[in-house]
C-alpha positions as a printed NumPy array, in Angstrom:
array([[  6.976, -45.107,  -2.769],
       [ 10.381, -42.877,  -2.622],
       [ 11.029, -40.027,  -4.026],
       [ 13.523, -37.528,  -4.445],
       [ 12.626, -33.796,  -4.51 ],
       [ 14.563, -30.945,  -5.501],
       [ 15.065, -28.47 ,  -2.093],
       [ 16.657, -25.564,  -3.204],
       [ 18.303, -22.759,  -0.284],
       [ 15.894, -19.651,   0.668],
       [ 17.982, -17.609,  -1.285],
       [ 17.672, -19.617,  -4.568],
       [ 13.825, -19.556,  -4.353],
       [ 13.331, -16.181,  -2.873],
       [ 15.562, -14.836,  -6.044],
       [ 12.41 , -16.263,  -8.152],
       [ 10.928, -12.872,  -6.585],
       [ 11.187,  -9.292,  -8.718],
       [ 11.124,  -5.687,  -7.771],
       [  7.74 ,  -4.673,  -7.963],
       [  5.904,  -8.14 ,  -7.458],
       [  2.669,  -8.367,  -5.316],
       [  3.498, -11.737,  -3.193],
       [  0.981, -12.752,  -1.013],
       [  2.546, -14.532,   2.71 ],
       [  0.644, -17.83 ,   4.074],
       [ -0.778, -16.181,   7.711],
       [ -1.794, -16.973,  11.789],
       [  0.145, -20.272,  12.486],
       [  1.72 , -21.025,   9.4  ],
       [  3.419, -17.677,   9.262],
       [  6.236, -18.273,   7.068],
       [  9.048, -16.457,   9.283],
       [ 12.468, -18.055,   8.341],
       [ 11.483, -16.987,   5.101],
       [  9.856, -13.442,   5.626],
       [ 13.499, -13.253,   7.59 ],
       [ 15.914, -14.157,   4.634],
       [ 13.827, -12.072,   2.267],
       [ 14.322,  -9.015,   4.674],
       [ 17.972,  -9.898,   5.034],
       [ 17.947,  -9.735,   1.443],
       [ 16.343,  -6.323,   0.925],
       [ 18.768,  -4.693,  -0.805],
       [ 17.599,  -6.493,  -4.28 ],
       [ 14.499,  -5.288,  -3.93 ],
       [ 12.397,  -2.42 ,  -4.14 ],
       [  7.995,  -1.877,  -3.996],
       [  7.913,  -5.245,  -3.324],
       [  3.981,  -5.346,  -2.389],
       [  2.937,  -8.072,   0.093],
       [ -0.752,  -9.184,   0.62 ],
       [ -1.857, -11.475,   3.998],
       [ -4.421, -11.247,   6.447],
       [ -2.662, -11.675,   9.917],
       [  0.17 , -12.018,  10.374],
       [  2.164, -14.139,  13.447],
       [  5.369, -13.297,  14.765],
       [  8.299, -10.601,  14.04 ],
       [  8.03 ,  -9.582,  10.844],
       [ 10.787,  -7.92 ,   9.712],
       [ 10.207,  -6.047,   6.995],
       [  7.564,  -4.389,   8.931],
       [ 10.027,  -2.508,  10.32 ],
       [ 11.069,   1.282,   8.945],
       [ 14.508,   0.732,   7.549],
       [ 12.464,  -1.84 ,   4.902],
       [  9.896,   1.294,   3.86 ],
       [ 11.526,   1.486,   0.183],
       [ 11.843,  -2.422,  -0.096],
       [  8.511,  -3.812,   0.871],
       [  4.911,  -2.165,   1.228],
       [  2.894,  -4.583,   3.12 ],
       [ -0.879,  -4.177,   1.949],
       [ -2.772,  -6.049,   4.527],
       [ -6.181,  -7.381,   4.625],
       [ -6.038,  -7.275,   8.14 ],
       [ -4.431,  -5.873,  10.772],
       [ -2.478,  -7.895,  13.047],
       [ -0.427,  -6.815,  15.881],
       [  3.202,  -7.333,  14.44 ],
       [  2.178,  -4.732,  11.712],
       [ -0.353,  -2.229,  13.425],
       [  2.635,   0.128,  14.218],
       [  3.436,   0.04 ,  10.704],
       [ -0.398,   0.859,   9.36 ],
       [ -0.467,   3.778,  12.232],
       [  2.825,   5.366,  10.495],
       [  1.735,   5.176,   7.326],
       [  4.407,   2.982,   6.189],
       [  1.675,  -0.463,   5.59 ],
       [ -1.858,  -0.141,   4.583],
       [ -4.818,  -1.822,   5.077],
       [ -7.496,  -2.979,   3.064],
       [-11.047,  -3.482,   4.628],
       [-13.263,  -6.613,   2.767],
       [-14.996,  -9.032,   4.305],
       [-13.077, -12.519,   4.256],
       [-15.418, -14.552,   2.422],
       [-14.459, -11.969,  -0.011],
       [-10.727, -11.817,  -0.664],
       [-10.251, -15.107,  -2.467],
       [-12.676, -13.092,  -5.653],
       [ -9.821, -10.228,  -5.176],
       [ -7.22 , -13.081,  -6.488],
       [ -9.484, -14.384,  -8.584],
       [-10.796, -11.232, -10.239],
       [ -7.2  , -10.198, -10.735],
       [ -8.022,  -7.039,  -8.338],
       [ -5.203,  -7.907,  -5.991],
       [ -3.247,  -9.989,  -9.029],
       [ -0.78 , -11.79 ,  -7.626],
       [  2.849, -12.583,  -8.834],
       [  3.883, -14.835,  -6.118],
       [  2.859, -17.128,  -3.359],
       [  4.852, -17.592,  -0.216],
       [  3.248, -20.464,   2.038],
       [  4.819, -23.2  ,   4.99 ],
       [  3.52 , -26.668,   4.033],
       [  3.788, -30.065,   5.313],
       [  6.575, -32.935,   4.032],
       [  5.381, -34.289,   0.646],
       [  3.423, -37.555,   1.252],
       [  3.531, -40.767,  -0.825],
       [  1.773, -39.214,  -3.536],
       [  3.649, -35.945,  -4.049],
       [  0.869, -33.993,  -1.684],
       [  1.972, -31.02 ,   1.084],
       [ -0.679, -29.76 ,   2.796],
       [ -1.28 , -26.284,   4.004],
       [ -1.47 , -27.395,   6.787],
       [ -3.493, -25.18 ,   9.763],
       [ -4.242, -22.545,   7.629],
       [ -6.601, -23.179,   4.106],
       [ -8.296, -19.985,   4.446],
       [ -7.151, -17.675,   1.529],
       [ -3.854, -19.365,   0.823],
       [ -5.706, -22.063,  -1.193],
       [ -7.305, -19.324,  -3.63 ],
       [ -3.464, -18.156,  -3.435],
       [ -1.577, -21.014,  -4.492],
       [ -3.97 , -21.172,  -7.229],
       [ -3.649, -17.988,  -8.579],
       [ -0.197, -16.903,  -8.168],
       [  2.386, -17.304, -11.195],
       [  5.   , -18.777,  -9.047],
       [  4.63 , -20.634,  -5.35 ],
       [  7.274, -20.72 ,  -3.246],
       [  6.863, -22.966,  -0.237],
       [  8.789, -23.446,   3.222],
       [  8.42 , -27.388,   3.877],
       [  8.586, -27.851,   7.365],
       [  8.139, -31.46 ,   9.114],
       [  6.224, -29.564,  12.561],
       [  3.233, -28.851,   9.957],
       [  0.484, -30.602,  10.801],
       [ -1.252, -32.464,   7.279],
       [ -4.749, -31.861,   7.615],
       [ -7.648, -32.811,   5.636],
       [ -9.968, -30.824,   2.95 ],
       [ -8.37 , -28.281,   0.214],
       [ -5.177, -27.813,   1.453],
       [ -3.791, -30.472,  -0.569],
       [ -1.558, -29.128,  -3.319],
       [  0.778, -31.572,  -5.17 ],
       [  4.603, -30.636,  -5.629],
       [  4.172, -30.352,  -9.432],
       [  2.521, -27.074,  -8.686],
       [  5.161, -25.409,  -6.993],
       [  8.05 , -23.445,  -8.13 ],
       [ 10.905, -23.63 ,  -5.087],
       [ 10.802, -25.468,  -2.022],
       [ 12.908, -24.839,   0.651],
       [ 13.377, -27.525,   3.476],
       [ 13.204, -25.878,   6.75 ],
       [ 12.005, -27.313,  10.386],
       [ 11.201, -24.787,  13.298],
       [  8.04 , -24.595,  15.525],
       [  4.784, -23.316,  14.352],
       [  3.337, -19.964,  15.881],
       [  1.412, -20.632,  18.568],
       [ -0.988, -18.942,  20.898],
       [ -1.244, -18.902,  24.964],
       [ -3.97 , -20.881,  26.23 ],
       [ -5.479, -19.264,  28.596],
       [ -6.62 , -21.148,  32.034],
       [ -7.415, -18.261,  34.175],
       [-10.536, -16.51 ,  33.211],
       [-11.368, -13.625,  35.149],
       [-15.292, -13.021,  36.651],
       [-16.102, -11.27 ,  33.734],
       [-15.806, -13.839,  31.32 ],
       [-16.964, -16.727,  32.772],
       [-19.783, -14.986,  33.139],
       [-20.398, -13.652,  29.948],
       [-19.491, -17.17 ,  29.009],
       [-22.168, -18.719,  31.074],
       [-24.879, -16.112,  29.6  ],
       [-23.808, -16.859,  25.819],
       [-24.15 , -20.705,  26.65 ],
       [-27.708, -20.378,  27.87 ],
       [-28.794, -18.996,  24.431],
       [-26.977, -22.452,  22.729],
       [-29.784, -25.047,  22.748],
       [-28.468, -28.799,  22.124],
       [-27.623, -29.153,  18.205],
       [-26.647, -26.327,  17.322],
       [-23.919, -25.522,  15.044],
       [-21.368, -23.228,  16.624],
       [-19.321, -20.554,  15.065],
       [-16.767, -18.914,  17.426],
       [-13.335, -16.757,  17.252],
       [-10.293, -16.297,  18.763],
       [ -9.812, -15.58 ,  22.912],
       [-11.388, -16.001,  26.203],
       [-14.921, -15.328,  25.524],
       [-14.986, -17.921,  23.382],
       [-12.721, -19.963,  25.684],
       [-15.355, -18.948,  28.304],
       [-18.458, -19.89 ,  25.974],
       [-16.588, -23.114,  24.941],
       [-16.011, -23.808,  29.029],
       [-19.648, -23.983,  29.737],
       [-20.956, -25.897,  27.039],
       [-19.597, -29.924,  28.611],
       [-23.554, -30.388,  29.538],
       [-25.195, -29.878,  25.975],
       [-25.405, -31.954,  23.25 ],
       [-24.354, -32.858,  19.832],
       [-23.348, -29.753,  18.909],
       [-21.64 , -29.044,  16.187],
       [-19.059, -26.707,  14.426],
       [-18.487, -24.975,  11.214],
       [-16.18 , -21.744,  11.98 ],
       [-13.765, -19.469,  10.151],
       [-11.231, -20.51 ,  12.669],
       [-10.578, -22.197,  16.096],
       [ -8.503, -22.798,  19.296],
       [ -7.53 , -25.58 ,  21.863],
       [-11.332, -24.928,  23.97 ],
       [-12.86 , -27.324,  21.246],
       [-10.861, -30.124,  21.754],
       [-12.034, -31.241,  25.216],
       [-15.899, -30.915,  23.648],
       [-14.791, -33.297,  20.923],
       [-13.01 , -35.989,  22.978],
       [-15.868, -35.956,  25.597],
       [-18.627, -36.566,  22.923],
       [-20.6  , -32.935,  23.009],
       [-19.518, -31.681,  19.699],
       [-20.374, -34.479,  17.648],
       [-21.208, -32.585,  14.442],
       [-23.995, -35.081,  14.007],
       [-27.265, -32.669,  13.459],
       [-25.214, -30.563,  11.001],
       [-26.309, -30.432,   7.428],
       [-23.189, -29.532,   6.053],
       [-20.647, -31.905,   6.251],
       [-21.985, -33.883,   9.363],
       [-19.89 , -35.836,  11.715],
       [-17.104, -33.149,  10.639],
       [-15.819, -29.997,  12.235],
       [-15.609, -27.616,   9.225],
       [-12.753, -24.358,   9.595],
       [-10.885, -22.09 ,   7.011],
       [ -7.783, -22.194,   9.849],
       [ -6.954, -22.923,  13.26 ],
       [ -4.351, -21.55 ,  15.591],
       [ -3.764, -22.139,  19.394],
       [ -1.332, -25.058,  20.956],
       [  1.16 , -27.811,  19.731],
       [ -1.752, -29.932,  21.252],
       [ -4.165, -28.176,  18.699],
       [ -1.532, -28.314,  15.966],
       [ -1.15 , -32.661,  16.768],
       [ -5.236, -32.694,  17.229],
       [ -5.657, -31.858,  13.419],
       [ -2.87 , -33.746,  12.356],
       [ -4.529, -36.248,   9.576],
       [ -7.288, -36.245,  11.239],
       [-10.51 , -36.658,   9.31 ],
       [-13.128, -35.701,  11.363],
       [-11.662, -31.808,  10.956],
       [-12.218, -30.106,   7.278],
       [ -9.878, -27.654,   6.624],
       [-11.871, -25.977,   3.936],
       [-11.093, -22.592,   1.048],
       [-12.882, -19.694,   3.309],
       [-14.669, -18.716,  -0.07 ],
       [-17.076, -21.627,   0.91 ],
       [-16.637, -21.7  ,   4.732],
       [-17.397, -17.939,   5.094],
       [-20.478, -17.96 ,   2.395],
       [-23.432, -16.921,   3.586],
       [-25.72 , -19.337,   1.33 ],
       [-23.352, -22.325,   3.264],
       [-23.44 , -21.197,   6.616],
       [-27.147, -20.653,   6.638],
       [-27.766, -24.189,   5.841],
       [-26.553, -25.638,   9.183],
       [-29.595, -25.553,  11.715],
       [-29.554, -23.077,  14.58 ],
       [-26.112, -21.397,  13.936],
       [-25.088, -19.576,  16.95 ],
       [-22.334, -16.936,  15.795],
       [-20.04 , -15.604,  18.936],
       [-17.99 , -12.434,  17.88 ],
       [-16.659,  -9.844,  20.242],
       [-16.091,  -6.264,  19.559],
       [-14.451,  -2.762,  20.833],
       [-17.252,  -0.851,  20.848],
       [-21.091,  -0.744,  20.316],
       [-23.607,   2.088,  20.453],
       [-26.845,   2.378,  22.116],
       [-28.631,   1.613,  18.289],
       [-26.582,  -1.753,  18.259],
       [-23.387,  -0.047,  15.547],
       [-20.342,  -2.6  ,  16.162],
       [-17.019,  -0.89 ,  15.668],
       [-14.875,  -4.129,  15.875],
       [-11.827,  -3.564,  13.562],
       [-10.296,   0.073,  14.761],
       [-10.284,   2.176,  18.352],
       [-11.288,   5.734,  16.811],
       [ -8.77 ,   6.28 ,  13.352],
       [ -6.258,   3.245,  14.87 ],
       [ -6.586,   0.319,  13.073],
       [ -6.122,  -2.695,  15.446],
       [ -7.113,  -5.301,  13.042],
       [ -9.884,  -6.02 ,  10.336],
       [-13.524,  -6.817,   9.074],
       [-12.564, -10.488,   9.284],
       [-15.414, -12.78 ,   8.728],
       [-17.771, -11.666,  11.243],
       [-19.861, -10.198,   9.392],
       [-20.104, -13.482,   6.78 ],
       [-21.465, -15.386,   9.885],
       [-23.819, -12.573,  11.253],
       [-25.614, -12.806,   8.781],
       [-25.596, -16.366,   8.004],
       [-26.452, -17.165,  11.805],
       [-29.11 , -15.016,  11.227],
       [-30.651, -16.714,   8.463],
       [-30.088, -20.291,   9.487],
       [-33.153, -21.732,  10.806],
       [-33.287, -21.084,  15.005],
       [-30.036, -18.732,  14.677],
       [-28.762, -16.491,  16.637],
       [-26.073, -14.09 ,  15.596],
       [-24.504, -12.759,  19.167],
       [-22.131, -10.024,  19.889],
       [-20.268, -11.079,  23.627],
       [-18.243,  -8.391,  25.331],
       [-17.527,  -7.146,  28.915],
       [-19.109,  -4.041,  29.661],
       [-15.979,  -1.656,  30.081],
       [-12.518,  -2.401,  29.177],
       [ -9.308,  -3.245,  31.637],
       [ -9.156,   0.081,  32.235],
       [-12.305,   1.105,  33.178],
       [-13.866,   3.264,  29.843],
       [-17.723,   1.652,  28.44 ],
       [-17.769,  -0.506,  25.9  ],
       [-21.313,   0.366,  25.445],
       [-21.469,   4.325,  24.57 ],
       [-23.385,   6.764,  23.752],
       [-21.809,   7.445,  19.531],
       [-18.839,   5.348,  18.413],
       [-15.758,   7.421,  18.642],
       [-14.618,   9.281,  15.159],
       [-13.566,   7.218,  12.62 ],
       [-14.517,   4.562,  14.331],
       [-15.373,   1.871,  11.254],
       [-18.651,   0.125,  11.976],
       [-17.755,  -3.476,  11.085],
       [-21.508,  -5.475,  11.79 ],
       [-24.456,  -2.392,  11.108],
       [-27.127,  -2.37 ,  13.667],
       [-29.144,  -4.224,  11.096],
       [-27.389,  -7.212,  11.383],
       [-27.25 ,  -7.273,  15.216],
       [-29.377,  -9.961,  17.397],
       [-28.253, -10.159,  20.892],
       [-25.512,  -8.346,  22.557],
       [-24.034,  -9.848,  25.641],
       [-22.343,  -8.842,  28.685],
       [-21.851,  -9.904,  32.361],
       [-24.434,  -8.147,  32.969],
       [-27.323, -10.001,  30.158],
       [-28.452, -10.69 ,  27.552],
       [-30.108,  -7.802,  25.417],
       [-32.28 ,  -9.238,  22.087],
       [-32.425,  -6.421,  19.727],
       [-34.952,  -8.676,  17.293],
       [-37.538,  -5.964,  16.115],
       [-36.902,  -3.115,  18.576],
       [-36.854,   0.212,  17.631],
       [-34.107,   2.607,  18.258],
       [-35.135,   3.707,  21.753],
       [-36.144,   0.404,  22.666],
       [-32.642,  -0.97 ,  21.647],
       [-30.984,   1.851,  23.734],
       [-32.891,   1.008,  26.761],
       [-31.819,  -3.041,  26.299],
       [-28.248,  -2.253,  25.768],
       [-28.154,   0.411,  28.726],
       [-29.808,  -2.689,  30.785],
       [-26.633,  -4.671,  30.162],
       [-24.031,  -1.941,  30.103],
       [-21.828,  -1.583,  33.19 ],
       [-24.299,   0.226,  36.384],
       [-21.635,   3.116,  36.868],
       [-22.227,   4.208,  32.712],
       [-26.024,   3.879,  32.603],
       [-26.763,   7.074,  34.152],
       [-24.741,   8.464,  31.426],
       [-26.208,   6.754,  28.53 ],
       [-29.563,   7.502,  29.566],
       [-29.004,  10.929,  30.2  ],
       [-27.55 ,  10.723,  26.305],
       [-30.542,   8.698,  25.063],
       [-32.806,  11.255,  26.583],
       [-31.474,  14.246,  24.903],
       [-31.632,  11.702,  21.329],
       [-34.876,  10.093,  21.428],
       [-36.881,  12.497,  24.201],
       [-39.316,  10.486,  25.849],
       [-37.353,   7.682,  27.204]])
């Protein structure tokens, strides 16, 4: 079945866009750039144009301080093109957890005027997809008075809620250029492969896996080619799943949600990854309002969250979104799968991290540095892992926890951290 659909120029559909709007931006991979570029090159019609995404991929332009009186970006988290911009006060941020941010569109807290999203060709049928990232933009697309979309042929058409037919949008611009992608990483230092080989011992064989984002997770992901139908449901994920799928170890089989499919809001890595989920069934791209939600996560059996962090005290406080009163990026959903790890049956919600940074400063510390925000409260913490071990926080008091975490922080800072827990607790 042909048919012919009416592509307008970015101009023509970006014009659909009024001083004052809130327009939310489709984010990670699917970064619409060629469009975030004409509407910047275009600023001159607009002014307190407020734009709403979580992050962000790429230059973005109007990021930039000559755009200050054009566009306010208001982001719901902060990525690295637009950190500069949230440090000057130019861009602001808004901290909710992601589960959370398709009720802000809903709710009409964050109302939004327009949609700006990158979608795959139209099928047979009249159907784009969003392609490799669902996450928020579906809840978007819904809600917004007018959608403008950038079809580009490099999108990948994946399966699940992404599906929106061509009836529902207001201007589509045809435009082909590569999708974001991220470096895979091959070389992993000491460090991680051994933090990856102490998170893999606390996977047993069927468990559902939740993971982020960069080499401890690559790391994790590296050591897991000897366990067994494991399975995934995850905000988001990267090329290290693949080779786990094709060799038969993440079957999704045991899951209770959607077995026999790997279930994400996004996914962001490789052209490899981006072909992988091409209309592919076995991978859900699902709205994160039901990926991230506690009540669905806990469902799964033994859900084994991985999250990283900058920062955790010796009570188990995880700063993860901001280094002091800088904002380097956001709540995210980590705390959506914390707690849902936590409550699935056999669970285990675990903070990974090496024990200093690059440069040599703890990781593990005495008090988080001010206005540091604590993203997962020591509450909600389980095990915290470093090259060093694995501390289980389960039940342990404050002093006990202190003397776990020193046990795994780097052996130059635990003199220092137990001098500090002795002057906090006393008897230690």
């Amino acid at each position: 079945m042909n048919h012919a659909y009416n592509y307008c120029s970015a101009r023509e559909a970006l014009n659909l866009i009024r001083s004052g709007n809130r327009v939310f931006v489709h984010g990670s991979a699917a970064t619409p750039t060629f469009l975030l570029d004409e509407l910047a090159d275009m600023k001159e019609q607009f002014s307190n144009v407020e734009i709403v995404a979580i992050t962000l991929f790429g230059t973005i332009k109007i990021a930039a301080p000559e755009y200050e009186n054009h566009f306010h970006i208001n982001s719901l988290f902060v990525s690295a093109p637009i950190r500069q911009a949230v440090k000057d006060g130019r861009a602001d941020y808004i901290p909710v957890f992601l589960s959370e941010i398709p009720d802000l569109f809903k709710n009409k807290i964050l109302e939004l005027d327009v949609a700006i999203v990158q979608v795959s060709p139209p099928d047979n049928h009249g159907y784009v997809s969003l392609g490799t990232s669902v996450d928020i933009a579906r809840t978007a697309v819904n809600e917004a008075k007018i959608v403008i979309a950038q079809v580009n042929p490099a999108m990948p058409r994946t399966h699940g809620d992404g599906m929106i037919h061509v009836s529902e949008i207001d201007a589509m611009v045809y435009h082909k250029s590569p999708l974001h992608e991220l470096p895979v990483c091959d070389q992993l230092s000491a460090t991680e492969v051994e933090i990856g080989r102490q998170v893999a011992q606390l996977i047993e064989d069927r468990s559902t896996l939740q993971m982020g984002i960069g080499t401890i997770p690559d790391a994790v992901l590296k050591q897991l080619i000897n366990h067994k139908d494991l399975g995934v449901h995850t905000e988001m994920f990267s090329d290290g799943i693949i080779p786990l799928i094709e060799k038969g170890v993440i079957t999704n089989k045991y899951k209770r949600k959607h077995p026999g499919r790997t279930v994400t809001g996004f996914c962001a890595g490789s052209i490899k990854l981006y072909d992988f989920v091409n209309d592919n069934p076995a991978v859900a791209f699902l709205d994160i309002d039901y990926v991230n939600e506690t009540h669905i996560i806990k469902q799964n059996p033994k859900v084994v969250a991985i999250n990283s962090c900058i920062e955790i005290d010796i009570t188990g406080q995880v700063c993860s979104d901001s280094i002091g009163t800088y904002q380097f990026s956001g709540v995210g959903g980590q705390m959506d799968f914390m707690r849902g790890a936590a409550l699935s049956e056999g669970g285990k919600p675990i903070i990974a991290l090496p024990s200093q940074t690059s440069g040599g400063l703890a990781r593990i510390v005495p008090f988080l540095k001010p206005g540091a925000g604590v993203v997962t409260t020591r509450a909600h913490v389980n095990y915290v892992v470093t090259e060093y071990g694995v501390a289980s926080l389960v039940g342990k008091n404050l002093r006990q926890r202190a003397k776990s975490l020193i046990a795994v922080a780097h052996p130059s800072d635990r003199e220092a951290l137990e001098r500090s827990a002795f002057e906090r607790f006393g008897k230690f």
